[in-house]
N, C-alpha and C positions, 0 to 999 in steps of 0.2 A: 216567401215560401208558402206561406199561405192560402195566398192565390191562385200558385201553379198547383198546389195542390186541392182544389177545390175545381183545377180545371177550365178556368179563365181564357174564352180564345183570344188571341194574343191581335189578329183582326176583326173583332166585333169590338176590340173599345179595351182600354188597360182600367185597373180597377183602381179606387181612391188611394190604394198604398203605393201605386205605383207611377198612378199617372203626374205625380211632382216629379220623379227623375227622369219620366220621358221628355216632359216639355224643358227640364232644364239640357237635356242632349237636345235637342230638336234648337233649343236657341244658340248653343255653342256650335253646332252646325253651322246655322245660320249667320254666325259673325266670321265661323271660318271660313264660308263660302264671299261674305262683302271682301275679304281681308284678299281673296284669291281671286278677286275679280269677276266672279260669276253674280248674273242677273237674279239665278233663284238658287234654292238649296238643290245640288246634283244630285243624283242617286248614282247606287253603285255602278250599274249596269251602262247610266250616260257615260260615267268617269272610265271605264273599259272600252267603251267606243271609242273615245276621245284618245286615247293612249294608241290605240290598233288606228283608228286615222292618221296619225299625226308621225305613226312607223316610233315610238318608243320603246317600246317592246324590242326590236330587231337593233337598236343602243344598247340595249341593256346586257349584263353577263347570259352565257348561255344558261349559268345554273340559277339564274332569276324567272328569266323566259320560261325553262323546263316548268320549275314550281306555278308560276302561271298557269301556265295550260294543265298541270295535273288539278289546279283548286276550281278552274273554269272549264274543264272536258270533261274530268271523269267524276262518272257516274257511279262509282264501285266501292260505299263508306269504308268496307270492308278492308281494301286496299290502298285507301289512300291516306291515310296517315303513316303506313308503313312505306311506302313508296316517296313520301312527303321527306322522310328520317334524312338521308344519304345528304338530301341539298339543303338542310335545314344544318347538318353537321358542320357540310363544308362554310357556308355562312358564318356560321360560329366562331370558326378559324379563322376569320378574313375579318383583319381588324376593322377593315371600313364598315362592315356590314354585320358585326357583334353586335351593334346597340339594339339591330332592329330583330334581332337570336330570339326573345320571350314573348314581343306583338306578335313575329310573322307566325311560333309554334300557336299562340293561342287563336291565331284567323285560322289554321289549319284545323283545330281542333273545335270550333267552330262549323267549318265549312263540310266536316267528316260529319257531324252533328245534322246540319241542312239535310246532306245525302242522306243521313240515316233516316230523315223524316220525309222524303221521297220513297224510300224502300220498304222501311215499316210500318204496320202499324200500331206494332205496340214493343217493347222491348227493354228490357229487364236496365237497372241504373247499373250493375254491376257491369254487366257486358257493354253500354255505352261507355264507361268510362275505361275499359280497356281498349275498345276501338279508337277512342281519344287518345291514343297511349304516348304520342308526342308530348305532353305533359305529365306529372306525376297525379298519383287519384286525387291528393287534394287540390289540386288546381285544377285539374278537369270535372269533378264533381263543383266548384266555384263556377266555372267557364257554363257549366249544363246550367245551371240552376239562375246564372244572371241572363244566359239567352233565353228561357221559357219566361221570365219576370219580364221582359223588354220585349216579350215580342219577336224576337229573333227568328224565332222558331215557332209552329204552330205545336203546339205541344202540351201535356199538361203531365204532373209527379204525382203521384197514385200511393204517397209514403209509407201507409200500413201495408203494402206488397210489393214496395220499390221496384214499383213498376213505371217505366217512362210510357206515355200513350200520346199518339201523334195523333192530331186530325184536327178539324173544328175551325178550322182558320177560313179567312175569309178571299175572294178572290183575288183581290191584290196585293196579297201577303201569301198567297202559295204560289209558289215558282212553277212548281210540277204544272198544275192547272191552268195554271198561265199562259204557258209554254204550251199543253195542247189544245188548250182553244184559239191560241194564237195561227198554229197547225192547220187547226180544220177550219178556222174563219180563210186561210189565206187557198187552203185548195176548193174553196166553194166559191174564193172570187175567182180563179184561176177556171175553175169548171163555168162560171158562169157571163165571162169574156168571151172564152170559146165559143160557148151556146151562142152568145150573141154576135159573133161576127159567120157563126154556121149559118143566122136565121137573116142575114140578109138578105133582102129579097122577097122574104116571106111576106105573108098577111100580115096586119095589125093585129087582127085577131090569134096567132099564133105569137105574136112579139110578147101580147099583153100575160100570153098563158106563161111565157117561159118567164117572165118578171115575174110573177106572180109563184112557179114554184120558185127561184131564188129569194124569193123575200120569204117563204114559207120556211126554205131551207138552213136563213139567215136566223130569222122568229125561233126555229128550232133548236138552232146550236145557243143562241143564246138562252133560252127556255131550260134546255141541257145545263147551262154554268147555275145557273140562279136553281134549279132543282138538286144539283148537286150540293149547293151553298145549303140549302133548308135542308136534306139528308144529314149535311155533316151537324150543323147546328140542331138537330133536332137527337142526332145519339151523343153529341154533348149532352143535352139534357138530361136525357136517358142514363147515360154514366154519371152524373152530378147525382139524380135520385136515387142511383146504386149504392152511389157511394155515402147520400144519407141514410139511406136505410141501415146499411151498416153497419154505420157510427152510429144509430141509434141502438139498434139490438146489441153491438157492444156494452152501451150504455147500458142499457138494460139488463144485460146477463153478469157487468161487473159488479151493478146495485143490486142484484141477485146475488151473487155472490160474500161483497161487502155486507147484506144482511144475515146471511146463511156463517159467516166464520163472528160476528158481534153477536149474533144468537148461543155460536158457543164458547163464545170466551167470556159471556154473560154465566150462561151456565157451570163453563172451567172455574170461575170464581166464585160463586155459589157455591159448590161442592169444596173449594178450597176453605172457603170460612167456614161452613160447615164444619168441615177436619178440622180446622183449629179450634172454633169452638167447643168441640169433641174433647181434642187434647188438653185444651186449660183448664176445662172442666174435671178430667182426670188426674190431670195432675194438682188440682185445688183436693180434690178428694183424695190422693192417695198422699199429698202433703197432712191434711187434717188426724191420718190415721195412722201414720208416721209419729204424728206430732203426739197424739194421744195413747200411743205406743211406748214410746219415751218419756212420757208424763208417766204412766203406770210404773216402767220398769225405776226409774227416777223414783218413785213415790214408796217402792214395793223394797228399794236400798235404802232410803230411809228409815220405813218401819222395824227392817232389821237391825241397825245401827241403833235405833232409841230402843228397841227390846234385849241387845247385848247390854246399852248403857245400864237399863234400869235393872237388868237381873245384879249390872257387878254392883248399883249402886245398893242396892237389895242386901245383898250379900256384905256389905260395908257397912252397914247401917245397922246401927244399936235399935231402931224404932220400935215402939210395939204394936203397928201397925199388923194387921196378916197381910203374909204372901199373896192371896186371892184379890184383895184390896185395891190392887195396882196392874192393870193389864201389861203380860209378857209376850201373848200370842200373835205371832205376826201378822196371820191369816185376819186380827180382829183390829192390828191395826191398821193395816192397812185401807178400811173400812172410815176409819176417822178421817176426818176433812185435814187439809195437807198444811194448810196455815199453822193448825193445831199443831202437829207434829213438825213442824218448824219450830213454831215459840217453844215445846217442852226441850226439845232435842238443844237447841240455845242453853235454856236453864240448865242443861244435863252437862253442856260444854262449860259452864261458866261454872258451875260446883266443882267440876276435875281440875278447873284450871286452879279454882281456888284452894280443893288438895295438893295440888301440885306445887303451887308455892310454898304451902305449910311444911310439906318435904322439903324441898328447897330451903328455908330460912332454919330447918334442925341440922340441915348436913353443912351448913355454913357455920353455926355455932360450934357443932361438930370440930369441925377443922379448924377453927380460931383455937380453941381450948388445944387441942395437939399441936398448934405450930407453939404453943403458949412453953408447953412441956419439953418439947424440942432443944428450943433456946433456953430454958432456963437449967437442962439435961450437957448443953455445950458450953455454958461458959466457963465453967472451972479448965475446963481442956483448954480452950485456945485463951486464957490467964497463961498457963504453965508454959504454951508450945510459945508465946510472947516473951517469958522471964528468959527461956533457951536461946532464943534468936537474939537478945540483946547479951548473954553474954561470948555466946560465939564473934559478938562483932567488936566488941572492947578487945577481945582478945586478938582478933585480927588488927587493929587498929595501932596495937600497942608494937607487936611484931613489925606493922609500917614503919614507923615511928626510929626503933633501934637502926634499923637496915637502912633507913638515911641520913643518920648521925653519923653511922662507920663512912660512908660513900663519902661524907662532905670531908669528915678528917681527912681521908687519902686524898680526897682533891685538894686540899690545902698545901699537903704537904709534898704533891708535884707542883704545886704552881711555884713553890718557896725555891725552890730548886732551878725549875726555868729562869726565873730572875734571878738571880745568883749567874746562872750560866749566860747571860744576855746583855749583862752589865758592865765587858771588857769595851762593845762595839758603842755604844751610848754615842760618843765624841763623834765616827765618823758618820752616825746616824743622822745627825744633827746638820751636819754640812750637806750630804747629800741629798736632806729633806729642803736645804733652801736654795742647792741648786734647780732643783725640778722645778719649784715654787717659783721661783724667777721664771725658768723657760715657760713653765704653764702659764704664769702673768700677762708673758708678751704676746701670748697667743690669744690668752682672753680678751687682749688692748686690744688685737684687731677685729676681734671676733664682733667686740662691743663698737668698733668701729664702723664694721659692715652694717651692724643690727640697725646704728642709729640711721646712716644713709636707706638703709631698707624704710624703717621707719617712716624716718620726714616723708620720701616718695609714696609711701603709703597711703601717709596721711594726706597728701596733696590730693591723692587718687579718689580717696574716699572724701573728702571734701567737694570735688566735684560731682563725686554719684550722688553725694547729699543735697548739693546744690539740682542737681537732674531730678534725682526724685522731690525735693522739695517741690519743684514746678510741676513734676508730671501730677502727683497729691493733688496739690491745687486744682489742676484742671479735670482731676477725678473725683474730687468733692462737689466743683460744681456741676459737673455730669451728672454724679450722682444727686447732688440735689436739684435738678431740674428731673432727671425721672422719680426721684422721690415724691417730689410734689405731682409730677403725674398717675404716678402710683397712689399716692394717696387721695386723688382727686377720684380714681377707678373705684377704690376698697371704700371710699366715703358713699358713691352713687350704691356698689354692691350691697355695703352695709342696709343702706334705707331698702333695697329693693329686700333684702331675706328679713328685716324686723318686717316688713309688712307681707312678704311671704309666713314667715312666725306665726302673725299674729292673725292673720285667716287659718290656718292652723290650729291653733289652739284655740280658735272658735269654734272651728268643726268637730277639735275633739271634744271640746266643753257638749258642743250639743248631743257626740255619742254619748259620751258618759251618762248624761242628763238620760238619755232613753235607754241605756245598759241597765241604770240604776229604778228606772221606773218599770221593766222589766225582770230586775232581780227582787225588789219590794211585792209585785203580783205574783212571783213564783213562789214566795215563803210563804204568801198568805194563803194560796193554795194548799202548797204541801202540810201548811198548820191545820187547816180546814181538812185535809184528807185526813191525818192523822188523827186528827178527833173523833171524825165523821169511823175509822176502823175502830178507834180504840172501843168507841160507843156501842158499835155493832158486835166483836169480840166477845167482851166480857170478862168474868176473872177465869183465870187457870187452874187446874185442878188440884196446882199446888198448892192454893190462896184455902184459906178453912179458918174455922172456931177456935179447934185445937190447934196453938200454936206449939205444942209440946210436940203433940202426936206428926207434924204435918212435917213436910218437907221444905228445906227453906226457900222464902221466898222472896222469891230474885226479882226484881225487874224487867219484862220482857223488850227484850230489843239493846238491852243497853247491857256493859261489861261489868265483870264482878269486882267487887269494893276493892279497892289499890292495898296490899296490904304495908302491915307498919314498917316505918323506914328503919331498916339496921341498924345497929350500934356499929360504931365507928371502930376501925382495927384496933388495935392496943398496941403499943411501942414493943421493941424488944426488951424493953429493960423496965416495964410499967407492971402493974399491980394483975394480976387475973381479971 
């Protein structure tokens, strides 16, 4: 493709990508030509003679002949692939001659191709491959493009304007050319026989003049081919240098181009960091004054909370301190450093709490002493409502008691009565109890007779399922101890492989541990070192002073107020105050 498109004449020489697949068609000719008995390689035009001498043609179907003469007569590209269709169809249909249905379309599509390079001389790829229309585009856009590679055709693909351009070819590779120098060579010999059987008789002098224009005339026409040869080869050239100029100022105007849009996606992204840098930047600042916002408002509820504490603690307080002594003002604390009013606000939460249990441990004594009075307020009651309940149940109890003495009398004294009245039958009771006795006997005898036949066979039965399973056992004991031992040959290999899985394990952990702990040792020594490093910088608290009378107490900063004393234990219900 490259070639045709660079414009390659197809007789001045095929170029290095091409000329391997010429010489390999050129030697397969050649073997088909020794296989077929010919001296040299034939060309088309001898193999066409040889057919019309020999009367082949005049053998063959009429609709082979037809197609003949339309690919060898007509001159018309335009019509003759459409005109080629009808016999190409019937072909198709005619099982003898289907195989050769897709060569014969593509020599026609072909030969429309030759004529179009007779008629034109330039002409668009789209319209050649519809005058090709015997094939479909992509096979006739194939067919176009391996005849201008091979030479087929003098031709060359002009791709950036798909445009096909005919010319450039050499005189033994244009048919057209060919054919009219062959033309006027044959009517200058025909004019020049004439001349010479006119000038019989003549002078020498008149012989040598008329030799002499024929040879001029001859000089000429051949002068004519060979000038028309360097024309064509010479606007080859001509379109080759068009065609690089071209492709350079393409070249040129796309790196024009390609510089002019990386100039501003250069500057798109400049102006993008830009903007972002803008934005982080604003939002670092409008984060910082957020933050310092919330730190005040933060700071400014505190002051209020430790200026409620201190006025209630103020107000609870026997001290003889003054009121003035102890800042109230919020506006003045907020003013003090925030740590400060951390640590007081602490000591202010740990003395409420420490009130607050002392309330707690009075309301709890409180209520020990009233549950005290309670219980010792109820026990004469539930004494008395006890003495009540135990004789309401003697008395119940004794009432049971009569009420099933009277029932047993009167039972005694119907029973006394029934026997009396049951004592005439006694005699036949006694016969008729040992006739049953007897019959129910002989029934028993057989019953115990079946039992023992059931039995023995029973036992027979189960004697040999014991025997059956005795055996099947056995061969299931040693079953199972053959996969046992294989089973335990498995769990003995698994065993060793998970202790030594284990035991990489509990190396790895041993070695985190070892760096967890050597990292929680530098963390405490730290946090010791910081806590010193503050406590040192601090100082004491405002509550710390001379006067331990006058002063407020003083608590420990950071840490909870003293546990207070542990209760006394409940007291029983029935113990001492």
């Amino acid at each position: 493709p490259h070639a045709a498109q660079a414009g390659v004449a197809p007789g001045a020489g095929a170029t290095l990508a091409t000329s391997l697949d010429l010489d390999l068609d050129v030697e397969k000719h050649r073997r088909i030509a020794s296989v077929l008995g010919f001296g040299s390689l034939p060309s088309r035009d001898s193999l066409l003679a040889e057919l019309r001498a020999k009367g082949v043609l005049a053998l063959a179907e009429p609709a082979v002949a037809k197609l003949v003469g339309q690919l060898e007569a007509t001159h018309v590209p335009t019509a003759m692939a459409r005109d080629a269709e009808g016999v190409l169809a019937w072909l198709a249909a005619d099982a003898r001659c289907a195989v050769y249905g897709q060569l014969l379309r593509k020599q026609v599509a072909l030969r429309a191709l030759q004529q179009m390079a007779r008629v034109y001389t330039a002409i668009s790829v789209e319209k050649a491959v519809k005058l090709m229309r015997v094939l479909p585009a992509a096979d006739a856009e194939l067919v176009l493009a391996r005849a201008v590679k091979r030479g087929l055709v003098a031709a060359s693909v002009d791709a950036a304007e798909g445009v096909l351009r005919f010319g450039g070819a050499s005189l033994d590779k244009d048919a057209g050319l060919r054919m009219a120098l062959s033309t006027v060579f044959s009517a200058v010999c025909k004019a020049a026989t004439a001349a010479a059987r006119d000038a019989v008789g003549a002078d020498a002098q008149t012989v040598r003049k008329e030799a002499a224009r024929v040879a001029s005339l001859a000089a000429l026409s051949t002068g004519a081919g060979g000038e028309h040869a360097r024309m064509l080869q010479r606007k080859l050239v001509i379109e080759r240098r068009k065609e690089e100029l071209e492709r350079v100022a393409r070249q040129e105007e796309n790196a024009r181009k390609a510089a002019a849009d990386l100039e501003a996606a250069e500057a798109l992204e400049a102006e993008k960091l830009r903007l972002e840098t803008d934005a982080k930047r604003r939002a670092v600042e409008r984060s910082g004054r957020e933050r310092d916002e919330e730190d005040n408002v933060a700071k400014r509820k505190l002051a209020e909370v430790l200026a409620e504490q201190r006025k209630t603690l103020l107000a609870k307080s026997t001290m003889k301190k003054k009121v003035w002594d102890i800042e109230t003002d919020v506006d003045k604390l907020v003013e003090m450093p925030t740590n400060m009013l951390v640590n007081e606000q602490r000591e202010l939460v740990a003395d409420e709490r420490a009130e607050f249990e002392k309330r707690l441990e009075t309301l709890r004594k409180r209520a020990d002493y009233l549950e005290r009075a309670r219980r010792e307020a109820e026990t004469p009651l539930l004494q008395a409502h006890a003495e009540y309940r135990l004789r309401a149940d003697r008395e119940t109890h004794e009432r049971a008691v009569r009420k099933f003495v009277e029932s047993a009398q009167v039972a005694r004294v119907h029973g006394l009565e029934q026997r009396a009245r049951l004592g005439k039958v006694a005699a036949d009771k006694v016969v008729f109890e040992k006739e049953r006795l007897a019959a129910r006997q002989e029934i028993h005898d057989a019953a115990c007779a079946r039992r023992d036949n059931a039995l023995r066979e029973a036992r027979a039965e189960r004697r040999d399922e014991r025997r059956d399973v005795r055996a099947q056992r056995k061969e299931n004991e040693r079953r199972f101890a053959v996969e046992e031992e294989k089973r335990a040959e498995v769990e003995r290999v698994k065993a060793e492989r998970e202790v030594a899985r284990k035991a990489a394990i509990e190396a790895e952990k041993q070695k985190l541990v070892d760096i967890e702990d050597r990292k929680v040792s530098a963390k405490i020594e730290l946090q010791a070192q910081q806590q010193a490093d503050r406590l040192a910088a601090n100082g004491p608290t405002w509550a710390d002073g001379d006067d331990q009378d006058d002063a407020l107490p003083d608590l420990p900063i950071g840490k909870s107020a003293p546990a207070p004393a542990p209760a006394a234990p409940a007291p029983s219900a029935g113990g001492p105050p």
